[in-house]
Structure formats: structure tokens, C-alpha cells
N, CA, C and O atoms as CSV, one atom per row, in Angstrom:
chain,resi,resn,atom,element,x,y,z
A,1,UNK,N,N,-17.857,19.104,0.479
A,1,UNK,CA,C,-16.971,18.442,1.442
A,1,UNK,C,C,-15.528,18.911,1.238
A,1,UNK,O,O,-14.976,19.129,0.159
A,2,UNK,N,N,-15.010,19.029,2.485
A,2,UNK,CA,C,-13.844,19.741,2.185
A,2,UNK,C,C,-12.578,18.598,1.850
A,2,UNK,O,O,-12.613,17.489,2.385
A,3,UNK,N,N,-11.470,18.987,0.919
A,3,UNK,CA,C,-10.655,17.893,1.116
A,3,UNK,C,C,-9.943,17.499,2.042
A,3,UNK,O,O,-9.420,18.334,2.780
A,4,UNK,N,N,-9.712,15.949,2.269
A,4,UNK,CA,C,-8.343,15.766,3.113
A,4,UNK,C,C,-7.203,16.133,2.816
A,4,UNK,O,O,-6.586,16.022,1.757
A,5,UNK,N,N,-6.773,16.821,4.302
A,5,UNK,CA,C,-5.321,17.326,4.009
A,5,UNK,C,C,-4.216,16.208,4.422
A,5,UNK,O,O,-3.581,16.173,5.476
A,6,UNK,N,N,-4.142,15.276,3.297
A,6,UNK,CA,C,-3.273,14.261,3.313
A,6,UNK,C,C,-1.337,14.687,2.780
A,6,UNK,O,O,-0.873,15.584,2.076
A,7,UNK,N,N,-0.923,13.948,3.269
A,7,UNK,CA,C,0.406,13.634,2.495
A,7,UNK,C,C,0.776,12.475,2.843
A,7,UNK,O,O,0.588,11.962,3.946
A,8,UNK,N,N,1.639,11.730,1.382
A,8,UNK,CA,C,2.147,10.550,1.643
A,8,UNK,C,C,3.477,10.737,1.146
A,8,UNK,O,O,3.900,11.354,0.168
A,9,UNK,N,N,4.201,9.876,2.294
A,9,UNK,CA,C,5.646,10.044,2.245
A,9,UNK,C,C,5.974,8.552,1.166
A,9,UNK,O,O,5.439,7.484,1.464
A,10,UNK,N,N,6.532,8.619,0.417
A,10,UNK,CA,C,6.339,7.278,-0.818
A,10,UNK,C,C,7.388,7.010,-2.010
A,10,UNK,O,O,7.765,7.896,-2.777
A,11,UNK,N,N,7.733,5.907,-2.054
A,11,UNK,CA,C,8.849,6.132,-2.947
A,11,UNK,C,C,8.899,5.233,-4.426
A,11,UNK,O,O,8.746,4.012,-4.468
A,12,UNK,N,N,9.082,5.883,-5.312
A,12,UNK,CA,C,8.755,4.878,-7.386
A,12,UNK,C,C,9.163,3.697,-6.806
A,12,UNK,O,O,10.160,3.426,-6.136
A,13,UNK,N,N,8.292,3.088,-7.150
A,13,UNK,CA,C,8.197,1.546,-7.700
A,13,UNK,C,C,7.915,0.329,-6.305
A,13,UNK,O,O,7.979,-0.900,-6.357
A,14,UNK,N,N,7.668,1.024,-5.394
A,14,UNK,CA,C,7.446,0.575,-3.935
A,14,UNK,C,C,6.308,-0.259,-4.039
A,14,UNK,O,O,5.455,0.472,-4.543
A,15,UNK,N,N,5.721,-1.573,-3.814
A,15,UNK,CA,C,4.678,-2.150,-4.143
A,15,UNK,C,C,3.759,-2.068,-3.336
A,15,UNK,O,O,2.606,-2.315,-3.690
A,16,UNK,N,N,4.260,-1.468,-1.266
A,16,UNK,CA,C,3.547,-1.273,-0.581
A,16,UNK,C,C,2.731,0.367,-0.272
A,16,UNK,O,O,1.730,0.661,0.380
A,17,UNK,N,N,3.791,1.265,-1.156
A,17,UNK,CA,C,3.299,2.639,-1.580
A,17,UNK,C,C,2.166,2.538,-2.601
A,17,UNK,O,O,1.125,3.167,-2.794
A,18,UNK,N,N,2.773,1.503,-3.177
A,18,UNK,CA,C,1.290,1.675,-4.925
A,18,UNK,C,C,-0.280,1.281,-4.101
A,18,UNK,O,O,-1.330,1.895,-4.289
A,19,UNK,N,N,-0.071,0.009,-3.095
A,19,UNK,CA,C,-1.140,-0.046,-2.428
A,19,UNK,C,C,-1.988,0.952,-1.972
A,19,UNK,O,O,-3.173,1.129,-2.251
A,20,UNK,N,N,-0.989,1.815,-0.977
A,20,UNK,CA,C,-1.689,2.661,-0.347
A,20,UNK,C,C,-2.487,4.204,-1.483
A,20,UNK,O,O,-3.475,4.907,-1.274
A,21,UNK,N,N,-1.454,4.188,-2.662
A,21,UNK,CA,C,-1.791,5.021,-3.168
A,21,UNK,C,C,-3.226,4.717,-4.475
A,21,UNK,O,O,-3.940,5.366,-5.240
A,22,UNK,N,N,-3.036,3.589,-4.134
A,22,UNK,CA,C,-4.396,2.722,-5.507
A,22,UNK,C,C,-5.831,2.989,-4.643
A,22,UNK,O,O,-6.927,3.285,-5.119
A,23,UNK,N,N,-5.394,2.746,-2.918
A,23,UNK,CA,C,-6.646,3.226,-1.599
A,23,UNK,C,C,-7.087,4.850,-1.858
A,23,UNK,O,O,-8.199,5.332,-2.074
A,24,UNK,N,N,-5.984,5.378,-1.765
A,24,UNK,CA,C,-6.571,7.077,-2.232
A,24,UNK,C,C,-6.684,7.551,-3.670
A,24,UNK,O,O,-6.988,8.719,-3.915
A,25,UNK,N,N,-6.513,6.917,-4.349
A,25,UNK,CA,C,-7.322,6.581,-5.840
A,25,UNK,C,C,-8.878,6.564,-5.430
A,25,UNK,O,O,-9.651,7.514,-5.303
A,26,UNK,N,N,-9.097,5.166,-5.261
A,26,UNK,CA,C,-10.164,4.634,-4.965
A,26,UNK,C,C,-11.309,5.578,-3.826
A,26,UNK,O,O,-12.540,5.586,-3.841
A,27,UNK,N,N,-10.613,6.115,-3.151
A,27,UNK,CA,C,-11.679,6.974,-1.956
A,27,UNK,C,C,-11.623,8.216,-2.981
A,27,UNK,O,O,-11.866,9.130,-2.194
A,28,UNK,N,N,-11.490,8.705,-3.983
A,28,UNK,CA,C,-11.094,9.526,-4.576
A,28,UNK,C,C,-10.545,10.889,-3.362
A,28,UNK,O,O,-11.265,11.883,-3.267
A,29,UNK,N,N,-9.420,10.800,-2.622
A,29,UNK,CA,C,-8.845,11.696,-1.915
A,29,UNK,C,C,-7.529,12.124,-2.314
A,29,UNK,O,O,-6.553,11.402,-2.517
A,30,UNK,N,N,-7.631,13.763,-2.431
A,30,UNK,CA,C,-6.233,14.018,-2.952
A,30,UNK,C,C,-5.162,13.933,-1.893
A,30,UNK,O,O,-5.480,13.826,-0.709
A,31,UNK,N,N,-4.182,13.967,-2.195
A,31,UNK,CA,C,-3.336,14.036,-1.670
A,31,UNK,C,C,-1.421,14.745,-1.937
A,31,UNK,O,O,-0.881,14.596,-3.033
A,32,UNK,N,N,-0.642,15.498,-0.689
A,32,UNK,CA,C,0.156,15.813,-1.465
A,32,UNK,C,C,1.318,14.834,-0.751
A,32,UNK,O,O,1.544,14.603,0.437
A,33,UNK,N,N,2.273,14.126,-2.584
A,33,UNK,CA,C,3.310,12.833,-2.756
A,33,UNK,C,C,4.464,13.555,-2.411
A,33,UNK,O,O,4.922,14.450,-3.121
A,34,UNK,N,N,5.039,13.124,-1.142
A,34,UNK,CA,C,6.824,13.343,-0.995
A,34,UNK,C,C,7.326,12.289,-1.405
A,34,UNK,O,O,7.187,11.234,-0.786
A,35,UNK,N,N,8.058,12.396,-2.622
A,35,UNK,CA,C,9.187,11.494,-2.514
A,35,UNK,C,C,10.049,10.947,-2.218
A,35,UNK,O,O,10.852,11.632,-2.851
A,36,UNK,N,N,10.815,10.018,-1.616
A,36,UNK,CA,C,11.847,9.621,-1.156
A,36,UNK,C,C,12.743,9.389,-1.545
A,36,UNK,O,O,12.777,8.918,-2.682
A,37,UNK,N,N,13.921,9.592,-0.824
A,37,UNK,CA,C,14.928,9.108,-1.440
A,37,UNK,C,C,15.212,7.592,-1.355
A,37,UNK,O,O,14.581,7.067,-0.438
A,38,UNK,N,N,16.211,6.507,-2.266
A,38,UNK,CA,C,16.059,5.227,-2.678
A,38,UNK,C,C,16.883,4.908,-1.181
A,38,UNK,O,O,16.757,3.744,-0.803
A,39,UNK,N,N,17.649,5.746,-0.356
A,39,UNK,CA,C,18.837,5.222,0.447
A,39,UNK,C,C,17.705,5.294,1.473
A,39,UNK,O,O,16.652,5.923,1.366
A,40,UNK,N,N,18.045,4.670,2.302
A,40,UNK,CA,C,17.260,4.764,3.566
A,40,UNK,C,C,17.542,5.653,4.535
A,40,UNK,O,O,16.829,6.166,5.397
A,41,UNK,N,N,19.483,5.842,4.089
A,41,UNK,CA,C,19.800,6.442,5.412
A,41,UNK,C,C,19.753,8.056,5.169
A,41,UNK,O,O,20.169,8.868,5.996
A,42,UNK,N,N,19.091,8.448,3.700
A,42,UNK,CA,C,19.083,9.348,3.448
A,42,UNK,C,C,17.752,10.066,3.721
A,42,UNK,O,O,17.635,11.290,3.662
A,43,UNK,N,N,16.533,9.022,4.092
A,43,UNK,CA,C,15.001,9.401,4.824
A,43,UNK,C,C,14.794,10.360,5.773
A,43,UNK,O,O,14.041,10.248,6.740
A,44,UNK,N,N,15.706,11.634,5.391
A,44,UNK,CA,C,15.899,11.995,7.446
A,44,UNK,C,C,14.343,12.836,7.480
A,44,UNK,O,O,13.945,13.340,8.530
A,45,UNK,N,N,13.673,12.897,6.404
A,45,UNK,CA,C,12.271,13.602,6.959
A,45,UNK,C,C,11.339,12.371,6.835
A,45,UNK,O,O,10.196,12.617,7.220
A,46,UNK,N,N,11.489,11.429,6.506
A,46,UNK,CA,C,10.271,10.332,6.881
A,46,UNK,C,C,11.068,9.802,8.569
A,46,UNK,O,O,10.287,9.736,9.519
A,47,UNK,N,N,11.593,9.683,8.660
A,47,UNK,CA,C,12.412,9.390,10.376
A,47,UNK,C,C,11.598,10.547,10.825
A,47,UNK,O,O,10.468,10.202,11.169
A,48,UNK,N,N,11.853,11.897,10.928
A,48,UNK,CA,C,11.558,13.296,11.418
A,48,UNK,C,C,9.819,12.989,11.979
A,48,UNK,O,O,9.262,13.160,13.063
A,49,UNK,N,N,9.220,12.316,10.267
A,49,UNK,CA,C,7.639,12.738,10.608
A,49,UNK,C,C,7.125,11.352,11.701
A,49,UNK,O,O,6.210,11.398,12.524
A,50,UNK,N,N,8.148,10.012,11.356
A,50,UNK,CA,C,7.137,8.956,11.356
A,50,UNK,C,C,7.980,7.987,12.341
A,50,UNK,O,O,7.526,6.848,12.449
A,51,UNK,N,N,9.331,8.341,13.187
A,51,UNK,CA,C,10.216,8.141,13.653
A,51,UNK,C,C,10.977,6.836,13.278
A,51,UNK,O,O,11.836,6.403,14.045
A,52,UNK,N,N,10.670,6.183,12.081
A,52,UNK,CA,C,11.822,5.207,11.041
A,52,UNK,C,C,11.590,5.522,10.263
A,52,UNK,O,O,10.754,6.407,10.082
A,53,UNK,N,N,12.446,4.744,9.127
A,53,UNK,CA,C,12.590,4.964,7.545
A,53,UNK,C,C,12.215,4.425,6.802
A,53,UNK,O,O,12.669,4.619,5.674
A,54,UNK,N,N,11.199,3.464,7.000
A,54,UNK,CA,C,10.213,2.536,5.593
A,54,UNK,C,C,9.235,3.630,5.561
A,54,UNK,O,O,8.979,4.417,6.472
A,55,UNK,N,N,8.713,3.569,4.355
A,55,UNK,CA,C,7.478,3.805,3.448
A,55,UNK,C,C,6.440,2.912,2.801
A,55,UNK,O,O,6.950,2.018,2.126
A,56,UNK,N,N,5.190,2.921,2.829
A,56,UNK,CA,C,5.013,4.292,3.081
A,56,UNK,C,C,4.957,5.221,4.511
A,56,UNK,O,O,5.123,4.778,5.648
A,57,UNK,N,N,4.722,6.400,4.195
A,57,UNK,CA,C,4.079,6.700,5.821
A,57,UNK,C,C,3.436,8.105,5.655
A,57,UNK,O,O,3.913,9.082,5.078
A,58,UNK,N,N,1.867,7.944,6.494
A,58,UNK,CA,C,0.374,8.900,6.209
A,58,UNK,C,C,0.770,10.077,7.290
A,58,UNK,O,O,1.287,10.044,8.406
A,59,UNK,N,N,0.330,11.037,6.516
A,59,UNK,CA,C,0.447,12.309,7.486
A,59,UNK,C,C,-1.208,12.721,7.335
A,59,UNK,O,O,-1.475,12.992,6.165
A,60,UNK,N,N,-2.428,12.832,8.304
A,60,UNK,CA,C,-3.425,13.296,8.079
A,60,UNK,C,C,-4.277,14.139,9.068
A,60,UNK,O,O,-5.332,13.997,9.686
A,61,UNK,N,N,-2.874,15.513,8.856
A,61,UNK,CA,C,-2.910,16.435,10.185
A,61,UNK,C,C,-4.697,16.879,10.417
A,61,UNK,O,O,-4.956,17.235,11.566
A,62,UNK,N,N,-5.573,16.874,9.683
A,62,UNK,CA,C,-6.965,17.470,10.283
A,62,UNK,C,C,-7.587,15.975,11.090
A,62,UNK,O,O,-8.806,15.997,11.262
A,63,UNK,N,N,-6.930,14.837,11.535
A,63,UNK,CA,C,-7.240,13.596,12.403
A,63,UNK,C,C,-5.918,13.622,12.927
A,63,UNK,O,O,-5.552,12.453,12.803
A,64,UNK,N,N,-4.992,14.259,13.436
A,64,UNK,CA,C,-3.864,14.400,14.328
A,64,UNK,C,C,-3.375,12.850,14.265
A,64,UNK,O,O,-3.349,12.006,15.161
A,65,UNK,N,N,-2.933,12.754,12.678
A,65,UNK,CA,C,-2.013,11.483,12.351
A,65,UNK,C,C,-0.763,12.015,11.815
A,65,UNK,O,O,-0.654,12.411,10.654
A,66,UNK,N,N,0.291,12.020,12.778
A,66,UNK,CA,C,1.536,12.667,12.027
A,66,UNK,C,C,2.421,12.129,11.593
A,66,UNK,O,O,3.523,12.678,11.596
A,67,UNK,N,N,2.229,10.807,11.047
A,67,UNK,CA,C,3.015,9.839,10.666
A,67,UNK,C,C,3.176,8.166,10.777
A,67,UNK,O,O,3.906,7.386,11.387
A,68,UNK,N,N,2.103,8.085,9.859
A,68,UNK,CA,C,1.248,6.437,10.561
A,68,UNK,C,C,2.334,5.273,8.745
A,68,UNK,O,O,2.269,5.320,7.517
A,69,UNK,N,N,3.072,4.522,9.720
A,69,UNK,CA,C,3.986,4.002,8.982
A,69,UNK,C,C,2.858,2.363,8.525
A,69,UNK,O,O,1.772,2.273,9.098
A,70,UNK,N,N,3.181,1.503,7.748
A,70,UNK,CA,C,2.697,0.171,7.624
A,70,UNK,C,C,1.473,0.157,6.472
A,70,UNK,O,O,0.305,0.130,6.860
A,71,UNK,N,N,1.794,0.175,5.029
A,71,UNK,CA,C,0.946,-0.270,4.059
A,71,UNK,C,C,-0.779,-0.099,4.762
A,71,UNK,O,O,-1.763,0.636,4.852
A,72,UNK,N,N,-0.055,-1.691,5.209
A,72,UNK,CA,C,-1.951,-2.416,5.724
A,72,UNK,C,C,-2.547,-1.575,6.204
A,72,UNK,O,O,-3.582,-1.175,5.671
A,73,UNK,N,N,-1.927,-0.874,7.731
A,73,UNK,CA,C,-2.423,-0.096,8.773
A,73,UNK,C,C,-2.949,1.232,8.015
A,73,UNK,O,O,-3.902,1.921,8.378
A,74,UNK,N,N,-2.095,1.453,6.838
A,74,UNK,CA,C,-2.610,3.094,6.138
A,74,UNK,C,C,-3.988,2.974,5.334
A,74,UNK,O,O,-4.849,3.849,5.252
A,75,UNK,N,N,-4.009,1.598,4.711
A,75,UNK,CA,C,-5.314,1.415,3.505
A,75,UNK,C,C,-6.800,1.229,4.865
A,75,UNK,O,O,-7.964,1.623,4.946
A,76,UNK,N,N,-5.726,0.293,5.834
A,76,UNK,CA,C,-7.270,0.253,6.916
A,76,UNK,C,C,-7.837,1.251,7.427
A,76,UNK,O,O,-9.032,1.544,7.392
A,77,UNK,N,N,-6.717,1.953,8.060
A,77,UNK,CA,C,-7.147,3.697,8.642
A,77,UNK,C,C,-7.981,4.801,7.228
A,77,UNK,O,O,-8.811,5.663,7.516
A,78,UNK,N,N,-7.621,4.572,6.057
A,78,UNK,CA,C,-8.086,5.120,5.376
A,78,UNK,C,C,-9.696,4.754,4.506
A,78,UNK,O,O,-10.386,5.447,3.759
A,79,UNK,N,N,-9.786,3.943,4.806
A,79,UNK,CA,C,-11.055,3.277,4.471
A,79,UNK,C,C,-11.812,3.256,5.694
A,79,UNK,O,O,-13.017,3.096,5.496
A,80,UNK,N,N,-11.506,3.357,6.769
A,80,UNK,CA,C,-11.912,3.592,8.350
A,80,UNK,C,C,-12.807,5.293,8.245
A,80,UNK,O,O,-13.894,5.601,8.736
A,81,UNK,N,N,-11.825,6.156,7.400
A,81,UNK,CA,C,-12.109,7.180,8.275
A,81,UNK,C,C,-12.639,8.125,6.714
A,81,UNK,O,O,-12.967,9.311,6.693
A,82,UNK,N,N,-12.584,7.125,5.459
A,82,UNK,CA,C,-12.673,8.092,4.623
A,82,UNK,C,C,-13.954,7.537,3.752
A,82,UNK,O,O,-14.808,8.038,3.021
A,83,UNK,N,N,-13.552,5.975,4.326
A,83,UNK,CA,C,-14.470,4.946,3.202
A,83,UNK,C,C,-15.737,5.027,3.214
A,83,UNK,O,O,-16.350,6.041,3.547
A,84,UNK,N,N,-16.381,3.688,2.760
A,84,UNK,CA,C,-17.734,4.006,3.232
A,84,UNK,C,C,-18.003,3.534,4.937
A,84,UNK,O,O,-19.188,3.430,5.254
A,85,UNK,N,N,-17.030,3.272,5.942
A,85,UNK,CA,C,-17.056,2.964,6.676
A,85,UNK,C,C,-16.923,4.100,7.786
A,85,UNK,O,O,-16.885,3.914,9.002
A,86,UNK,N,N,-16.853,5.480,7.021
A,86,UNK,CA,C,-16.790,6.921,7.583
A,86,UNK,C,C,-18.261,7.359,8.000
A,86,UNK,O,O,-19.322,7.342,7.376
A,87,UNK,N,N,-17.913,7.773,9.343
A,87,UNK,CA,C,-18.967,8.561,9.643
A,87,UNK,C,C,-19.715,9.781,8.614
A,87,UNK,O,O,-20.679,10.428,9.024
């Protein structure tokens, strides 16, 4: 199986990043971590991918997701499409 070509836009010590990133733990899916910067107004590539500046936010260009912002919405979509709830 080939891997997902994930990236997560995510920033230390974020409690709604650790979520999403404990979900791709758990599906065992790699993924590649951009870090953020702590300023918000300094996010100009999470704005760019995901058009605001919270984190986290899923990029999972082989399912034409180019920037899916909201914790919840990322662990659901990812257990949707990766979990055992995957085709």
C-alpha cells in the first residue's frame, strides 16, 4: 500500500495539533510536519494553503484536500478515509 501523501501544518505544544497528530500515530500514516510560527500574523503559508491562521490544518493532495482546518473535522476525515472505516 502506498503511503499517504499527507502534511500537517502544526505548531509545539498545540493540544488540538497533538490530537490530530496522536490520529496519524494511530492509523499508522506518515506524514510530512510544517511548523508554525507562534505569531499568527506570521502564518502567511497556513493562510496561503488553508485560507486562515489556526492550526492545525491537513493537506492530503492524492484526495484533493488542500487545506482542511478544525482538529475534530481532521481526526474525522482521517479515520473516514484511512481508518477502518476506509474503503
Amino acid at each position: 500500500m502506498d503511503m499517504a501523501n499527507l502534511e500537517l501544518y502544526e505548531l509545539d505544544g498545540c493540544p488540538y495539533c497533538a490530537k490530530v497528530v496522536t490520529k496519524l500515530e494511530e492509523l499508522g500514516l506518515d506524514y510530512e510536519s510544517h511548523k508554525v510560527p507562534s505569531s499568527r500574523a506570521a502564518r502567511d503559508e497556513v493562510k496561503a494553503v488553508s485560507g486562515q491562521a489556526g492550526v492545525p490544518v491537513l493537506v492530503d493532495e492524492d484526495n484533493g484536500v488542500e487545506g482542511m482546518p478544525e482538529s475534530d473535522d481532521i481526526v474525522a476525515y482521517l479515520e473516514k478515509t484511512y481508518g477502518d472505516g476506509a474503503a
